[in-house]
N, C-alpha and C positions, 0 to 999 in steps of 0.2 A: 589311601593315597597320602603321601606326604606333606604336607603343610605349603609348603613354601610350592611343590608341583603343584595342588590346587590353587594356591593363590595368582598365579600365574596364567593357571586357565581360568579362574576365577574374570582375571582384566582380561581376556584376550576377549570373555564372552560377553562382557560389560560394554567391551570395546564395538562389539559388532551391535547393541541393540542402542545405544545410545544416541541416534538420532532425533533431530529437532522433533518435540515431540509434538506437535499437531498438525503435522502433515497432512495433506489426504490423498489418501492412495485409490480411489477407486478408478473401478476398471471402465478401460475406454467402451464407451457405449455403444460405438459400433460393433463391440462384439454380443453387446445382447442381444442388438438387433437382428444379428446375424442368428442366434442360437433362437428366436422368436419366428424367424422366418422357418428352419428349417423344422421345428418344432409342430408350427402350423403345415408346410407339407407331409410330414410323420402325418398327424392327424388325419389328413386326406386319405392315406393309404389305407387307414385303421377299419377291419370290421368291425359292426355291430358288438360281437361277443369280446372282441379285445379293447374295448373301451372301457371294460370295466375292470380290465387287471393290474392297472397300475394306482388305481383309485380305493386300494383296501390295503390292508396287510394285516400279520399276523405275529404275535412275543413268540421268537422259536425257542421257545424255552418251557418244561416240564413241568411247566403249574398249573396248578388249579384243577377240577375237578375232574374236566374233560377235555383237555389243552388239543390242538389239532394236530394232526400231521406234519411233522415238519421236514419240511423242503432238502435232499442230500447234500444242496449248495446253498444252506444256509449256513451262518455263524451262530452260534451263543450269542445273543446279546438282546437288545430292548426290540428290534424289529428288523422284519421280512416284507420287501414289495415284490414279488415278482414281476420278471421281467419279460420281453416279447421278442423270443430269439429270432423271427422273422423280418421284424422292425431292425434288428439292432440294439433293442432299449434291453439294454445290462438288469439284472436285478438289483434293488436298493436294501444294501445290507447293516443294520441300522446299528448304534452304538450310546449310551448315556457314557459320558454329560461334559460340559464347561472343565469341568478339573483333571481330567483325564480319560483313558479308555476305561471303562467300569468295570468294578468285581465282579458284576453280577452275584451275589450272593455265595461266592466260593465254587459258582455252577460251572465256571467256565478256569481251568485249571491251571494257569498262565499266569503272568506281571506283568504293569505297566507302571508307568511313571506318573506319580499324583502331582500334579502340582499345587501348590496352595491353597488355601480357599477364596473363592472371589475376592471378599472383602478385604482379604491379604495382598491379593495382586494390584488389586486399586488401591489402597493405601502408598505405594508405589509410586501413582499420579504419573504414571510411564507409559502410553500408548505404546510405545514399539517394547516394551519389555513384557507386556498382551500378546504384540503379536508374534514375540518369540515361541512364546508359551504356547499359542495357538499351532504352531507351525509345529513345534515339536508332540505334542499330543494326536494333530491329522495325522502327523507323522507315521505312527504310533498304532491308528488307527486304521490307515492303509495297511500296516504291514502285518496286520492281523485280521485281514478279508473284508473290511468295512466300508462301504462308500459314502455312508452319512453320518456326520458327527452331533449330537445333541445337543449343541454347544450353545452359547449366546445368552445367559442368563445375563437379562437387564434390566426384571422390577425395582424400582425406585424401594426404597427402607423405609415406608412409611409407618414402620413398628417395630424396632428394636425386639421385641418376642416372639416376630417371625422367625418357626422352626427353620426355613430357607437363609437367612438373612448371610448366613454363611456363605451360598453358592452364587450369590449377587453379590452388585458391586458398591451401590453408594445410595445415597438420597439425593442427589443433584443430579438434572438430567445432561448437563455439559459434561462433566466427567463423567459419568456412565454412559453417555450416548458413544463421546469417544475411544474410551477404553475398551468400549466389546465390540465398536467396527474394529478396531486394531487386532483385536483376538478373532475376530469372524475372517478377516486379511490372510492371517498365519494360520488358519484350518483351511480353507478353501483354496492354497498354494499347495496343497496336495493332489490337487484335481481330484476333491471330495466336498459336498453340501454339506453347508455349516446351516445350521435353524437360528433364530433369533427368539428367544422365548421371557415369558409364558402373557403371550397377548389375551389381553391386557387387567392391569391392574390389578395383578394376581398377590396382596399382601398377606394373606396369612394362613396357617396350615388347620386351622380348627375351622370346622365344618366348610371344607376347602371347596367340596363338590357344589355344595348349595350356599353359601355365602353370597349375597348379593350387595355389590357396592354402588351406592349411592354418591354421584359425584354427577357435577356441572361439566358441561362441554367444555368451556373453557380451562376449566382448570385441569381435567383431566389433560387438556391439550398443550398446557403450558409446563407438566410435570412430564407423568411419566411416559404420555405420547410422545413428550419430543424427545421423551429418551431414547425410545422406539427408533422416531425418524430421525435421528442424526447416526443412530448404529446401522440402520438402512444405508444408509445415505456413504459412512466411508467404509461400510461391510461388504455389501451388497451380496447379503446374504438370499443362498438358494429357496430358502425354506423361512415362513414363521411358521411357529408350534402356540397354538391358541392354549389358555391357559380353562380350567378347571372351574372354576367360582362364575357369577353369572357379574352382569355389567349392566348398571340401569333397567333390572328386572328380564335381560335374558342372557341364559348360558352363554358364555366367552368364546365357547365353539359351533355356536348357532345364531351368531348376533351380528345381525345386518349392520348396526350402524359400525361396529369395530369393523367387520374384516371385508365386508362392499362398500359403507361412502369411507371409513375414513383409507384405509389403507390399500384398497382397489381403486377408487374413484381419486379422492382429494390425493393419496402420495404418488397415486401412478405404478404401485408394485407392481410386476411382471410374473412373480415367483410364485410357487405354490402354498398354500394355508396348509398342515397337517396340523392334526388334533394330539392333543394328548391323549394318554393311554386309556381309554377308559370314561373319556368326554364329550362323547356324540351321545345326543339326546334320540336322533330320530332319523329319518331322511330330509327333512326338510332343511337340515342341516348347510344341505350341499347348496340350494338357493340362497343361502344365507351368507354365502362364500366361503366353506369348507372344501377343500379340493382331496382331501386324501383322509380315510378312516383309517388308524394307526392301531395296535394292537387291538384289531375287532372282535377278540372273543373278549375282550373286560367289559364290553360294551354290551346292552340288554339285545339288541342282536346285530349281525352283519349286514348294514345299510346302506354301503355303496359296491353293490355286487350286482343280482338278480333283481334284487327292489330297485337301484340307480336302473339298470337295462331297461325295465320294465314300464318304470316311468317315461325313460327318453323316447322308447318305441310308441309310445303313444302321445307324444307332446312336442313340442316344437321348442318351448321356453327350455322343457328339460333338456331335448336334444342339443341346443346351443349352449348351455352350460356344461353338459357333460364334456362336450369338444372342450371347451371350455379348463376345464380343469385339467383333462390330458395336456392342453396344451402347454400350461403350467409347469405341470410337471415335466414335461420334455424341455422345454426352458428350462430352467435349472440344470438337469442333468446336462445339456449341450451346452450352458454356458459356465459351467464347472468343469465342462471335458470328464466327466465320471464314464462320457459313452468310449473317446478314446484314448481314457487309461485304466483298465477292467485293471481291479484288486483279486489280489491270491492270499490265501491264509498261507502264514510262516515265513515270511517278509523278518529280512534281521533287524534286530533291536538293538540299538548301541545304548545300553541303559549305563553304563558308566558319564557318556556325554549329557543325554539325556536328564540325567541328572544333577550334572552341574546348571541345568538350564531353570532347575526348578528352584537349587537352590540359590542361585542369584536371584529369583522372583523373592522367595525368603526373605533374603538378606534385604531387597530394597524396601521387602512391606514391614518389616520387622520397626513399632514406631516407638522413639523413647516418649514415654512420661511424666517421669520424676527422674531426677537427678539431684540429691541434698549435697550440699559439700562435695562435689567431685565424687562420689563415690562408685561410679563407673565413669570408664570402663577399670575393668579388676586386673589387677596387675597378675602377671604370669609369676611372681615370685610368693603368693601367697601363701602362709605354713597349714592354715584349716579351710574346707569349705564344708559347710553341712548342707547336702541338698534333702530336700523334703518335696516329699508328695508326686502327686502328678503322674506316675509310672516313669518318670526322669531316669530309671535305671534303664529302664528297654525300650523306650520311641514317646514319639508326640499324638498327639490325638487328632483324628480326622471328622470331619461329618458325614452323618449317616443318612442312607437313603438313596434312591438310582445317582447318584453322582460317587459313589463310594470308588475307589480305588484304591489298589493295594497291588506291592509290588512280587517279585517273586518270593512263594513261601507263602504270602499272605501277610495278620495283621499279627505282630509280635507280641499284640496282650487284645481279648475279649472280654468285652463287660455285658452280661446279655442285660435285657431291657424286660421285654417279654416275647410268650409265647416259643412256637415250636417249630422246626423244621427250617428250609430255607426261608421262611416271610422274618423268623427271630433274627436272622442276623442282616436280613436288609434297614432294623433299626435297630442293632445294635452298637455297643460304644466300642470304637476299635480303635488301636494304636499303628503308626508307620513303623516301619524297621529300623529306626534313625535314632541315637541314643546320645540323650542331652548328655549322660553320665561318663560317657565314652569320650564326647567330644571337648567335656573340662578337662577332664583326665589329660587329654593330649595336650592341651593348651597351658595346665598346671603342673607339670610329672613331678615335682617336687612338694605338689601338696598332700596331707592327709585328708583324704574327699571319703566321709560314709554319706550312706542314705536311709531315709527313713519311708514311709511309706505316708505315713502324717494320720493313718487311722487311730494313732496313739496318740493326743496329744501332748501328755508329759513328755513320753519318750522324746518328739520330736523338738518338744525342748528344750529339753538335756541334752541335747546332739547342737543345737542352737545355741546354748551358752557354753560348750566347749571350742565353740568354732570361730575363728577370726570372720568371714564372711557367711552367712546364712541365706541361701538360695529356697526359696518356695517356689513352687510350678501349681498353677491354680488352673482348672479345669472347668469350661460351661462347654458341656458337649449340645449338641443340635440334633436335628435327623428334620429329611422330609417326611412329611404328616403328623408332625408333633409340634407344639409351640412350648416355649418355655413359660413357667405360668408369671415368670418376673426376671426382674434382673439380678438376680443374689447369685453368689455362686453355693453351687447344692456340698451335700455332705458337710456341712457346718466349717467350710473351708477359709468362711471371715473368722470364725474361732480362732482355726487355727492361725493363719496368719498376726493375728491380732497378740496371740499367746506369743508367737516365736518372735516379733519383735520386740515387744516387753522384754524379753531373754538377751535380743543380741541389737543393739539399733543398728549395726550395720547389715538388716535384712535386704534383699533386694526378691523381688517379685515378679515372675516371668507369669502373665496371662498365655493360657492359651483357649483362648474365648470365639464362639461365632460370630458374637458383636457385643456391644459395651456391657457391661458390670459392673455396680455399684461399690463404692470402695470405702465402707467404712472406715477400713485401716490406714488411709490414705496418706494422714499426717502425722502415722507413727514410724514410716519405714523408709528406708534413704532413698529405694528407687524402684521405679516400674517402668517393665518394659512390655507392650501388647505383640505378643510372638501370633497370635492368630493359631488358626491350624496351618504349619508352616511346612506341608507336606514332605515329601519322599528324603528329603535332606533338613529338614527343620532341627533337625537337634545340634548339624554343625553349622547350621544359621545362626542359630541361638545364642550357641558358642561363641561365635566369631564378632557378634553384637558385644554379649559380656565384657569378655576379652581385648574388645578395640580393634579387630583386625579389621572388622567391617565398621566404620564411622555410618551410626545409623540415621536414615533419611526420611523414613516413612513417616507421611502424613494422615492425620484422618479421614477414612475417606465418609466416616458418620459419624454424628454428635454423640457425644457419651452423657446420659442426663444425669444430675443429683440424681432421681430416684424416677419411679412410673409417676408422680402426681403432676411432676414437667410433662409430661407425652400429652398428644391431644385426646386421645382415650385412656386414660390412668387403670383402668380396667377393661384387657381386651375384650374386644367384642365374644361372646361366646360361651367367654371361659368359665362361666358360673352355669352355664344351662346345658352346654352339649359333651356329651360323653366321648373325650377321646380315644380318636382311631387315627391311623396313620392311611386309611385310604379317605378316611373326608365322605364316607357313606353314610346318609341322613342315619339315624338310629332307628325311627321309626316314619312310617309314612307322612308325607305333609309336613314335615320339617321345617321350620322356614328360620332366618338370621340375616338382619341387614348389617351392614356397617358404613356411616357415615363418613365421605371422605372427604366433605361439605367444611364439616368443622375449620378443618387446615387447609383443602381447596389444593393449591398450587404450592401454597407456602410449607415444604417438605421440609424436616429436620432442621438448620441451620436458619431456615427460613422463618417457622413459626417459632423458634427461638428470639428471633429479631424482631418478628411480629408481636410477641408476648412482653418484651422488655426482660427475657429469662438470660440467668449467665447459665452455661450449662459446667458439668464438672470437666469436661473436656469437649473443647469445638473441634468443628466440623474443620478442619486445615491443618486440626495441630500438632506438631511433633517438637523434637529438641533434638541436637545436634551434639556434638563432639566438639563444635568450633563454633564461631559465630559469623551470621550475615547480615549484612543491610542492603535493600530495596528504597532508590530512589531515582529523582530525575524523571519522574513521571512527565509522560507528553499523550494527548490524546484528543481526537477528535468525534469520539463518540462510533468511530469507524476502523480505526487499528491505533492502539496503544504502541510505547517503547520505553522503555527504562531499562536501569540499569541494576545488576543486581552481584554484590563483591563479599567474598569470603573477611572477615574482619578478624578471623581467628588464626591459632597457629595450625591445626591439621587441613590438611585436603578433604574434602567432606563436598556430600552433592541436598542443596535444597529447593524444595517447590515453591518458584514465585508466583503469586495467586492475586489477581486483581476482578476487584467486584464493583459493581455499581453498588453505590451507597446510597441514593436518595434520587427521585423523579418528581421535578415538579415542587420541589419543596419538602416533600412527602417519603421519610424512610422508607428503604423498600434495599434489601440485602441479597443479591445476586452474585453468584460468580459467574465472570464472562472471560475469562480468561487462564492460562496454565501453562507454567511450562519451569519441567525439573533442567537442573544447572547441577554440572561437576565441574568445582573448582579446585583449584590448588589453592595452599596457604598465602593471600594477599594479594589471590587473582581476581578477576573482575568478569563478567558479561553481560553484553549485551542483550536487550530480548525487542523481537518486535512478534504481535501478534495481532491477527482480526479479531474484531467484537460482529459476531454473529447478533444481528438483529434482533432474531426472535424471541433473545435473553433479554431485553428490554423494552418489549412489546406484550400486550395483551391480546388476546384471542375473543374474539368479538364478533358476531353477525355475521359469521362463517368464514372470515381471513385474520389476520394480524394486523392489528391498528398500535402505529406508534403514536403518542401524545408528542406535538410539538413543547418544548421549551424547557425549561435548565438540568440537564442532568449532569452527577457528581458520582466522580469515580474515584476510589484508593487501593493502593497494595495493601495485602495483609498479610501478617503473619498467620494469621487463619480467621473464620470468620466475624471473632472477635474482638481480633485485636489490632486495627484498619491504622494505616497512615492518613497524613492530610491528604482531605480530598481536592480534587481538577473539578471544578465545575467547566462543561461546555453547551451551546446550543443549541438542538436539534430539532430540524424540523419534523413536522408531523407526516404522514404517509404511511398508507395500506395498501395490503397485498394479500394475494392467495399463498397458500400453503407450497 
């Protein structure tokens, strides 16, 4: 497509997602009520023997030793529920994950649209540009036989070396609580169930199955609960997917206080609990408030079939919870409309649109760095560029594991990891189809552009110091069920970097990283830009940053530290004692591994930053622009904020105004309570008003939320640490329930 026709669809799609970004959309409640009632009539009709078929399913997929039967009207993908053609109740045909419809391991022979990785799309700080991305992925997901999308990844980054840290969105529960209702919005406008996952506290991929986190109710409930319940709240998602790792000493998918008092009882969910693949302990599971057993053959056996029957026939407790769950699940499915808009495989695909939709996510996660002397954006009349490394000749890099996506064809370059068969390339390092090298080209036709591969490092030297501009593309690939053992980048890629700018100072450095990386070279090279994995279109995202045509806006949406000895565990938990696997299976019997989440409490990323007195090498907010803003006229009453926030420069450019509380009581204390992205013109201005949700400056206490009366102090920031003068104002004290 032509430059100038994309750019054009480019605004048009800009144009449609750009609304006031903290709206809340959820759905009118008399329609749950309504899909709750009819739900509970279903039940009444239900016998004995069909109580128990919507409460299991099975991976319709060719693995493993003794895989079952699979269904004529199932699809390839993560899961199979059947359904009760007598009832009406459709079968649930099930689909991974948050970034798109998934590879499946090359099993299922088709394209979809990747979009970015989490941390890319939140970088962003764009709810409605989520729930584009949501809407186009259901999309997607629909037209390929699917009624349930895996989608909702919203653990909190409590560890930067989280293998996942990719497929999430942030360390703050304010913006990840509202970015992935926005995204659960745009999947469930398909009239298909979106999940919200992996409940709860799911931080890290080493010893994922039996990790037990140790953390206080309240902090737990002040972080990443309310990450939880604010993504409930404007998602209103069909489904949560309990997470793997256990919680104050029991399994995530067997743990009464997570999925009966906090999220049954204290939030009032309606929706069903389904488990992860492979994370049902036992049957007692189901009392615990598990509603649905999700690929049951990964599990030691099939526990809500003939054992659930068996139990309810003879108990009263069990018989009312199994109603119980059906009804759940029939909720959902009637208040998603999945019963009447039944999915067909081979549904068309518009991946030309599609596409652009991923790469505007790109374009707005895409966050500048550094900037030395102007030296981005690169002028289109340049005579040399030397690009190096990164596979920059043929696509960008995606993360690995059931979130994987790839478009048609597949992944343009394979880096195996280990092992054999289809389980090798479910953690393998794979590249999109999207070509940085292609997309300077077009932008530069007048220059001479080689490439080097940077395995060599003289070579790419030499290519470095013949070249007017020197472009390095730096790589920390991810995968779930692996962690990264630090934040270096592998392959001795600060080598290089370090070598090529010694060669030429006008290097510049595209990351394409799962989350932060340490930058040795930091103060030797003109500029850095964090490209993320910038999915299905990221190499003309990439481009279009370089280049200028996209004035870049993305903010952080997690701290970038000096090095692991800033983190609250400088040594993740594990990583010295348990032997990596990508499925998180104990090695040997009795296993055991806690991780303390005491330490840092509530105070997540940007927080125990502020809590320690630490500068980190990049905060939690921060980016740089093409042009300049200022942020003032602060007004506020502890209850909605207004100011104003004006382009001070010469290009049009759009940035994230961010206001935190800064201090309670006397007493620092570094919240964001506020957000909302602006596109301005050159010397334009706007307005913003917004509410301060309560519970951002409340503690969790004696089983409700207690505010402390008396002085709190709020500022704009340009990110978390770099705060205007503060508004002190008065507030009184007052408690409430959840």
């Amino acid at each position: 497509m032509p430059n100038t026709i994309r750019a054009a669809a480019l605004a048009t799609c800009a144009a449609c997602i750009l609304v006031p970004a903290l709206a809340s959309a959820a759905p009118d409640p008399r329609l749950d009520l309504a899909a709750e009632k009819r739900a509970e009539a279903t039940v009444r009709q239900m016998t004995s023997a069909e109580k128990t078929v919507i409460t299991h399913g099975i991976m319709p997929l060719p693995l493993g030793g003794n895989p079952p039967p699979i269904p004529a009207d199932a699809v390839p993908g993560a899961g199979y529920i059947a359904g009760i053609e007598r009832l009406g109740i459709p079968a649930l045909k099930e689909t991974d994950a948050s970034l798109g419809v998934s590879y499946v391991m090359g099993l299922r022979k088709d394209g979809a649209t990747a979009l970015p990785s989490g941390v890319a799309q939140a970088a962003s700080w764009n709810p409605d540009l989520l729930r584009s991305g949501g809407a186009m992925i259901g999309s997607e997901a629909r037209a390929k036989g699917f009624n349930v999308l895996l989608a909702g990844g919203v653990n909190l980054t409590r560890d930067p070396r989280n293998g996942r840290t990719f497929e999430y969105l942030s360390e703050d529960p304010l913006l990840s609580g509202m970015l992935v209702g926005a995204a659960i919005r745009g999947v469930q406008s398909n009239n298909i169930i979106s999940t919200i996952k992996h409940f709860a506290l799911n931080g890290q991929e080493t010893a994922r199955k039996y990790v037990d986190v140790k953390i206080a109710e309240g902090a737990a409930r002040e972080s990443d609960l309310l990450a939880f319940k604010i993504g409930i709240e404007q998602g209103q998602p069909g489904s949560v997917m309990c997470a793997y790792n256990k919680v104050m000493g029991e399994q995530a998918c067997a743990n009464d206080w997570l999925l009966n008092k906090v999220l049954k009882q204290s939030w009032g969910y309606k929706g069903f609990v389904m488990s992860d693949w492979g994370a049902v302990p036992d049957l007692g599971a189901a009392i615990k408030g598990l509603d649905q057993q999700s690929g049951a053959q990964l599990d030691p056996a099939v526990f809500f079939a003939d054992r659930l029957a068996a139990k309810a026939a003879g108990d009263r407790q069990w018989q009312a919870r199994l109603d119980d769950m059906n009804r759940r699940i029939l909720t959902a499915i009637y208040a998603t409309g999945v019963d009447k808009h039944p999915v067909t495989p081979g549904g068309k695909i518009d991946f030309a649109a599609n596409g652009l939709v991923s790469e505007q996510a790109a374009r707005q996660g895409i966050v500048l760095l550094k900037n030395a002397n102007g030296a981005l954006p690169l002028a289109a009349t340049a005579k040399s560029i030397a690009l190096i490394g990164g596979y920059a000749d043929g696509g960008v890099l995606s993360g690995a594991g059931s979130s994987q996506v790839h478009g048609e064809g597949g992944p343009v370059a394979v880096r195996a990891v280990s092992g054999t068969g289809v389980w090798a390339s479910f953690i393998a390092q794979q590249y999109h189809r999207s070509s940085p090298q292609d997309a300077i080209k077009a932008r530069a036709p007048g220059a001479a552009i080689t490439f080097r591969d940077g395995r060599y490092i003289t070579d790419a030297v030499e290519k470095a110091r013949q070249a007017q501009v020197a472009i390095v593309f730096a790589t920390q690939w991810m995968t779930e069920g692996l962690d990264v053992p630090d934040l270096s980048l592998p392959d001795r890629q600060d080598d290089l970097i370090e070598a090529v700018a010694a060669a030429n100072p006008n290097t510049i450095v595209v990351l394409e990283t799962g989350g932060p990386v340490k930058m040795p070279w930091l103060d030797k090279v003109a500029g850095v830009i964090e490209a993320w994995y910038p999915g299905a279109r990221g190499g003309e995202a990439i481009a279009s940053v370089l280049f200028g045509e996209t004035n870049p806006s993305g903010r952080l949406p997690i701290t970038f530290p000096r090095d692991e000895s800033q983190l609250p565990r400088p040594k993740l938990d594990g990583s010295d004692t348990v032997e990596p696997s990508f499925t998180g299976d104990p090695a040997h019997p009795g296993d055991r591994l806690t991780t303390d989440y005491d330490i840092e409490g509530s105070d997540v990323g940007y927080r125990w930053f502020a809590r320690k007195g630490e500068k980190a090498l990049f905060p939690f907010g921060y980016g740089l622009s093409y042009t300049t803003f200022a942020a003032s006229g602060l007004k506020t009453d502890g209850r909605t904020a207004s100011f104003t926030v004006a382009n001070t420069g010469q290009r049009p450019g759009a940035t994230v105004a961010q206001l935190y509380l800064v201090s309670r009581g006397g007493e620092r204390k570094v919240r964001l309570v506020g957000f909302r992205r602006l596109d301005l013109a050159a010397g334009a201005q706007g307005k913003v008003d917004m509410a301060i949700d309560p519970r951002l400056l409340a503690d969790w206490r004696d089983g409700g939320w207690s505010l402390p009366g008396g002085q709190y102090a709020f500022a704009l920031g340009e990110n978390a640490e770099s705060l205007g003068e503060p508004v002190t104002v008065k507030i009184a004290a007052r408690r409430w329930k959840d």
